[in-house]
C-alpha positions in Angstrom: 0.0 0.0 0.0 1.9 3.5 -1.3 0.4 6.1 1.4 2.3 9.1 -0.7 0.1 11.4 -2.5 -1.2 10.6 -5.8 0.2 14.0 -7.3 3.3 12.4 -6.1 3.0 9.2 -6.9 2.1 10.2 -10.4 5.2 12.3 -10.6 7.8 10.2 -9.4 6.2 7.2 -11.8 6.3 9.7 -14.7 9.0 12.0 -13.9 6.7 14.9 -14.8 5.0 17.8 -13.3 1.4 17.2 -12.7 -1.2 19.8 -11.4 -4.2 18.4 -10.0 -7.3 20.1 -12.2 -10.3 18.8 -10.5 -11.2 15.4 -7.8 -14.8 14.1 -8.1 -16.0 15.3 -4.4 -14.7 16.5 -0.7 -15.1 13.6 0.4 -14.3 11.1 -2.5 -10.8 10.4 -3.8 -11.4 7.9 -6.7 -11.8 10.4 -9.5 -8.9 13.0 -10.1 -8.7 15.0 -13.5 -5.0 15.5 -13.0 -2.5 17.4 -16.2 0.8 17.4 -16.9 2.6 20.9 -16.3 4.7 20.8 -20.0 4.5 24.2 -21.3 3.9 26.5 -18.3 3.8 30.3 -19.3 4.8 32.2 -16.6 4.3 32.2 -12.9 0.9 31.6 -13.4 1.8 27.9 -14.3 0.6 26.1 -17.4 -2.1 27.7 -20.1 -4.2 24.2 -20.1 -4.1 23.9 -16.7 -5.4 26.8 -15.4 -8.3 26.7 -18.3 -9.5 23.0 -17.6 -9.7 24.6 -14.0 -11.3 27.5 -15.0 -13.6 25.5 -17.2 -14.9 22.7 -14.0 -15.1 25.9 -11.8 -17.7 27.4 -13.9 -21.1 27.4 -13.1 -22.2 26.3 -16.8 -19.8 23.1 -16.4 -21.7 19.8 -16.8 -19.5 17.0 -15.0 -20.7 13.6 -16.3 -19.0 10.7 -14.5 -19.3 6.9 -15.1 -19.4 4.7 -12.0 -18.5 1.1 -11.9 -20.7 -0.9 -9.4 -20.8 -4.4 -8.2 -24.4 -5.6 -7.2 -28.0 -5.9 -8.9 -29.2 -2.8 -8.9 -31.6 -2.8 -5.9 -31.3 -0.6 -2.9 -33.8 -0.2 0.5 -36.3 -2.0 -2.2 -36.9 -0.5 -4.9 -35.6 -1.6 -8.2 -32.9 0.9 -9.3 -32.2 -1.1 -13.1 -36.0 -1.1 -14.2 -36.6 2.6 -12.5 -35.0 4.4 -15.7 -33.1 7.8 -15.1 -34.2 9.5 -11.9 -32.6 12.3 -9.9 -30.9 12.5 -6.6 -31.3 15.6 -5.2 -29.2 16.4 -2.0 -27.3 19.1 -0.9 -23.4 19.9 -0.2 -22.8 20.0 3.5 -20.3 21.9 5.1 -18.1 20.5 8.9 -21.0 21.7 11.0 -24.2 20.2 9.0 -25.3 23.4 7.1 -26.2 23.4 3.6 -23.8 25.0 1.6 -25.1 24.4 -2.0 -27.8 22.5 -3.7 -26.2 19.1 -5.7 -28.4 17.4 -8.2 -27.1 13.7 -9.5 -29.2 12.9 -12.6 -28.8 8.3 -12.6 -29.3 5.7 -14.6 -28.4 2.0 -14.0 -27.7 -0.1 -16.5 -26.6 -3.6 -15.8 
């Protein structure tokens, strides 16, 4: 088990700069957008960095992620695989329990 970073990890493997763009929640650390810092212009590090960063930051972004589940696709009941797309609807909590933002999960399960 390799408890060093993954920005780390990715660098010493690749012997390359990387900047971490975006990771898929606070609390989750399986999803990480990361780039390679090739190419930096100026202090302000590299042009594709800081506009894939700009880009995820942006209200308008539309993340769409792909999850890989083991299991048959029912939960408290109810039959997630025949359901169709629904929506999760729950919001972004901050240390203390308070609502910091609204997060909408549109679902589908497939297989």
């Amino acid at each position: 088990h390799d408890i060093r970073p993954m920005l780390q990890r990715v660098r010493d493997t690749t012997g390359r700069t990387v900047n971490l763009i975006h990771r898929l929640d606070r609390g989750a650390s399986g999803c990480l957008l990361l780039s390679f810092a090739e190419g930096a212009d100026g202090p302000d590090g590299c042009r594709v960095t800081r506009t894939l960063i700009e880009s995820m930051q942006s209200p308008e972004a539309t993340k769409t992620y792909v999850a890989l589940v083991d299991g048959d696709g029912k939960w408290n009941g109810i039959d997630y695989l025949s359901k169709g797309w629904f929506t999760f609807s729950n919001p972004v909590k901050d240390e203390w329990g308070k609502a910091r933002e609204e997060a909408v999960t549109e679902l589908l399960v497939v297989a």
